[in-house]
C-alpha positions in Angstrom: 129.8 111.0 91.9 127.8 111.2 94.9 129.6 112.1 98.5 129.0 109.6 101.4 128.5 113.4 103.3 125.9 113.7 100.7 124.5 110.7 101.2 124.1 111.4 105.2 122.1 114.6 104.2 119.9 113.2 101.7 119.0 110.9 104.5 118.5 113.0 107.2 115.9 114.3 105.3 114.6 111.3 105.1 114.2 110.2 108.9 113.6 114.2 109.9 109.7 114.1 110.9 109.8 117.8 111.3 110.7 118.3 107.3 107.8 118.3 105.4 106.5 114.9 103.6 107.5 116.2 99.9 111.2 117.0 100.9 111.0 113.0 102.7 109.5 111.6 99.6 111.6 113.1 97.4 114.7 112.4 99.4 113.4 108.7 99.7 113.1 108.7 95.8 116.6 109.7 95.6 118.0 107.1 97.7 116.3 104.7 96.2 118.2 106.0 92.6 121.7 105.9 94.6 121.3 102.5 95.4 123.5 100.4 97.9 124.0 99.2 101.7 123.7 103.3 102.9 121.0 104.2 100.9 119.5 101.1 102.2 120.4 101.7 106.0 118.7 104.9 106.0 115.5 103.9 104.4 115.4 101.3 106.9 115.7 103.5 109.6 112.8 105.6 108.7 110.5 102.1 109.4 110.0 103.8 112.9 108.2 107.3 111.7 104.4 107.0 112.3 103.2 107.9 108.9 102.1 105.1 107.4 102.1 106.6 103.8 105.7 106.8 104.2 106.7 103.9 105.7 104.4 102.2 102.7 106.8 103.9 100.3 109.9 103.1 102.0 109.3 99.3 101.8 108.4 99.9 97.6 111.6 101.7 97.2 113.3 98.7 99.0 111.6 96.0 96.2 112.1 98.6 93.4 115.7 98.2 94.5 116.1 94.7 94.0 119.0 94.6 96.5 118.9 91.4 99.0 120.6 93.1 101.8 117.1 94.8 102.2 115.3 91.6 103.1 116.2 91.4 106.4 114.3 94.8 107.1 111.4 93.8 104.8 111.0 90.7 106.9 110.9 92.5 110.1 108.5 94.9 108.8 106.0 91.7 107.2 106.3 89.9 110.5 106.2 93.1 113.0 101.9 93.1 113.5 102.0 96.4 115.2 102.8 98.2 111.5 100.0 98.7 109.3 98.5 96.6 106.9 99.0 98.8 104.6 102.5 98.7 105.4 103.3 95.1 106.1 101.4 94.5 102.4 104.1 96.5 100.9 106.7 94.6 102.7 105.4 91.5 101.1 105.5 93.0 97.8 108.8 94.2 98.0 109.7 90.7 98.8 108.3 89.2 96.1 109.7 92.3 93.5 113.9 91.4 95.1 113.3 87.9 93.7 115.1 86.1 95.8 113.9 82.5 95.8 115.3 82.2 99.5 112.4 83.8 101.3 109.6 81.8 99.4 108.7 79.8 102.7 108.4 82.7 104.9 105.8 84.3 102.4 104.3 81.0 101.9 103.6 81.1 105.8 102.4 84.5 105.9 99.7 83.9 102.8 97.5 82.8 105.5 97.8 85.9 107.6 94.7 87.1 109.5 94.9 90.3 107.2 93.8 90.1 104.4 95.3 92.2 102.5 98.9 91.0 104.1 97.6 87.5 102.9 96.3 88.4 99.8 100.1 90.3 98.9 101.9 87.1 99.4 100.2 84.8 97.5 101.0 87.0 94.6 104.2 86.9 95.8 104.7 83.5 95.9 103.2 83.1 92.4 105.7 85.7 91.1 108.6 83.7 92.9 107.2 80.4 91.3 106.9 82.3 88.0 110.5 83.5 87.6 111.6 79.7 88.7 109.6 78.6 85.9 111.0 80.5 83.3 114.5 81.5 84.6 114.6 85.2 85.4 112.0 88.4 85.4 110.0 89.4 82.8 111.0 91.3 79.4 111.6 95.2 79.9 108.3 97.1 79.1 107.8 100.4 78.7 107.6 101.3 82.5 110.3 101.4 84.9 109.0 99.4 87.6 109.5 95.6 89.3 105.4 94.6 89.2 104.1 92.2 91.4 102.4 89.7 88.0 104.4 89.7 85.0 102.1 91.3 82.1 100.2 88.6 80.0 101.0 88.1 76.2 97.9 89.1 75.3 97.4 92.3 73.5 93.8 92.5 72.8 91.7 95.3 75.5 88.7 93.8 75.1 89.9 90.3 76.0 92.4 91.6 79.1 89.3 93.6 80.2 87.3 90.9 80.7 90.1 88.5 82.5 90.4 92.0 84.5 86.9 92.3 86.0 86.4 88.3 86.1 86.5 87.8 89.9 85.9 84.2 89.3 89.5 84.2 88.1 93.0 83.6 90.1 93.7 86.7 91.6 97.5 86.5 89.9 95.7 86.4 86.4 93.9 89.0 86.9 97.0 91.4 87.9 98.6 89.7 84.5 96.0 91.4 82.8 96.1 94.5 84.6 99.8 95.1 83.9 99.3 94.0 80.1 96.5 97.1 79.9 98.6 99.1 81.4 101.5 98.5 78.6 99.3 98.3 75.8 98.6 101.9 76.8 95.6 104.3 75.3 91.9 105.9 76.8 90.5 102.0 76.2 92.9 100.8 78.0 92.8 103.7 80.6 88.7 103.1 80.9 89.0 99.0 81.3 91.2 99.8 84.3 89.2 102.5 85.8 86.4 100.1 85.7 88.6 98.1 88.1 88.2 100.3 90.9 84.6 99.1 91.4 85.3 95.4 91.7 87.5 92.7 93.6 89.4 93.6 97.0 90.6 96.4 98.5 94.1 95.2 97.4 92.8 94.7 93.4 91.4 98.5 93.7 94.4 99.5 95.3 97.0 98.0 92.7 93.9 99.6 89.7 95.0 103.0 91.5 98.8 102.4 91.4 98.6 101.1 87.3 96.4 104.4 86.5 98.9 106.6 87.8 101.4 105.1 85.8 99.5 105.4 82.7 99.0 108.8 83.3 95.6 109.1 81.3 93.1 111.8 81.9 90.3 109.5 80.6 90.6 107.4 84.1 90.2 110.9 85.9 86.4 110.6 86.7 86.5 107.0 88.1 90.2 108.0 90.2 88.1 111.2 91.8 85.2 109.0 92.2 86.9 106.6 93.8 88.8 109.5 96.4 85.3 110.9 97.5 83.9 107.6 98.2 84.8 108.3 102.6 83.1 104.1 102.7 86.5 103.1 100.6 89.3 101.9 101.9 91.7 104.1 102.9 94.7 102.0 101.1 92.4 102.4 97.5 91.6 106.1 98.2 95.4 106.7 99.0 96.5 104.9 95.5 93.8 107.3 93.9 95.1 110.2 95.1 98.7 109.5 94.1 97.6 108.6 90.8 95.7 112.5 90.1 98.9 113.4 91.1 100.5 112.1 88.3 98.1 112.4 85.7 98.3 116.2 86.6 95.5 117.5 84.2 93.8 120.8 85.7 90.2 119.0 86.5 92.6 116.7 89.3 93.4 120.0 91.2 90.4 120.3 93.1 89.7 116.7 94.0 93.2 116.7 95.7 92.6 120.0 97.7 89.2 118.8 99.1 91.3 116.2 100.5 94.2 117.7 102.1 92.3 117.6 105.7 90.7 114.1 105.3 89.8 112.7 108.3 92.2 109.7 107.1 95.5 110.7 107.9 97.2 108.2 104.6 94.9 110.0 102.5 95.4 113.7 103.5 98.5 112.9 103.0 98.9 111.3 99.9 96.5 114.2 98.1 99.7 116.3 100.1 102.6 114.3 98.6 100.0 114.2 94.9 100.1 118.4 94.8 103.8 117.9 94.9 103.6 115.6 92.1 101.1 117.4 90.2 103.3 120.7 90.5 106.2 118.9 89.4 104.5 117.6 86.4 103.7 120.6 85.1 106.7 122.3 85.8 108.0 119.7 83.7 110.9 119.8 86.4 114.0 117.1 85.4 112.9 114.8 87.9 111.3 114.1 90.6 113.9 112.5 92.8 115.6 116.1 93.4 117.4 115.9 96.4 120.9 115.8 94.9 120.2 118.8 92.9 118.9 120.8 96.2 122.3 120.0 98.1 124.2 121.1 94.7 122.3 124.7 94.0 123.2 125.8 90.5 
């Protein structure tokens, strides 16, 4: 049973800019677990930091969720053009991963936002939205714990997702059908047809490539993830998906690429390769879980 005074102090954490960003993160993470109208409040308060790695994260915990009292925030957040796109793209997402037929126009209107990656994120999101109409609720459990912006295809053969993958000619929701499928059908092949992703398609494909290889969490996609981190001509939202994902493959020849990163002239990268040694220690520590910050107000 969790304490409403506990509660308060796992947020404070949170909106604290002088903690450092692993203590936020992983207080964030453990709101998001909690659940419910405080944890939401205090995520939604942490919108005004000026990180925009966290703020990014914040509006994912809010879709991840699946809680409608978050979309007012999230709408704010998608209309609000002084945010980042990296940020407002999330916000999007997060829209589309409550499910909540209700806000379908308002992500209709914003497919056609001058960014493209804000653009780009709701038309995915309307197609999910459309999707779940179609065949009456989300998608079958798989093997990850997450809310995913394209519902995995049904088929199971790599070769045949790999090519509907790297075919640009295709509709972009397709292609992140066959991303997620890859990702559930699991294994190096798999691992490789994804990292192959990271060279083609827009900054938004590459970016969600990064996100789906960190889930995986196979060293065989290592080369192409540090690759992709070095590359200073990428975009920052890619490179910052990269980094998160070394973190959680955590195998030793991931170490270095994030510590020649941790000054990076882009501040969402320096900082994810920061949050990603976090990760990567936790890994191997083979800690509990990484959403802690209940078991640091309750020392043993």
């Amino acid at each position: 049973m969790v304490t409403e005074q506990e509660l308060e102090a796992i947020g404070r954490v949170l909106v604290d800019p002088q903690q450092p960003l692993q203590a936020r993160f992983r207080a964030l993470f453990t709101l998001r677990g909690l659940g419910g109208p405080s944890a939401i409040g205090w995520i939604s308060r942490a919108f005004e930091d000026d990180s925009e790695l966290l703020k990014h994260e914040l509006a994912y915990c809010l879709g991840q969720m699946q809680d409608v009292r978050a979309i007012p925030v999230l709408l704010d957040v998608l209309r609000d053009t002084r945010q980042e796109p990296i940020v407002r793209h999330e916000a999007g997402e997060a829209l589309g991963a409550i499910g909540n037929p209700e806000v379908l126009d308002i992500l209709k209107e914003y497919s056609t936002d001058p960014v493209i990656e804000v653009a780009e994120t709701c038309q995915l999101a309307v197609r999910r939205l459309e999707w779940l109409q179609q065949h009456r609720g989300e998608p079958a459990e798989g093997p990850y714990l997450s809310v995913d912006p394209a519902p995995p295809a049904e088929e199971q053969d790599v070769g045949r997702l790999r090519e509907a993958l790297l075919d640009e000619a295709r509709p972009l929701f397709d292609r992140y059908r066959a991303m997620f499928a890859l990702r559930n059908v699991g294994g190096e092949e798999a691992a490789l047809a994804l990292a192959e992703g990271l060279r083609c398609g827009s900054a938004l494909f590459r970016h969600e490539v990064g996100y789906v290889l960190g889930q995986l969490q196979h060293e065989a996609a290592v080369p192409q993830l540090t690759a992709t981190l070095a590359r200073s001509t990428e975009s920052p939202m890619v490179r910052h998906e990269c980094a998160e994902a070394l973190g959680a493959i955590a195998h030793p020849t991931c170490l270095a690429a994030l510590r020649a990163h941790v000054e990076d002239p882009e501040r969402v990268v320096r900082e994810s390769c920061e949050v990603a040694l976090d990760m990567y220690e936790h890994e191997l520590a083979e800690a509990f879980q990484y959403a802690d910050g209940l078991e640091r107000l309750r020392p043993c």
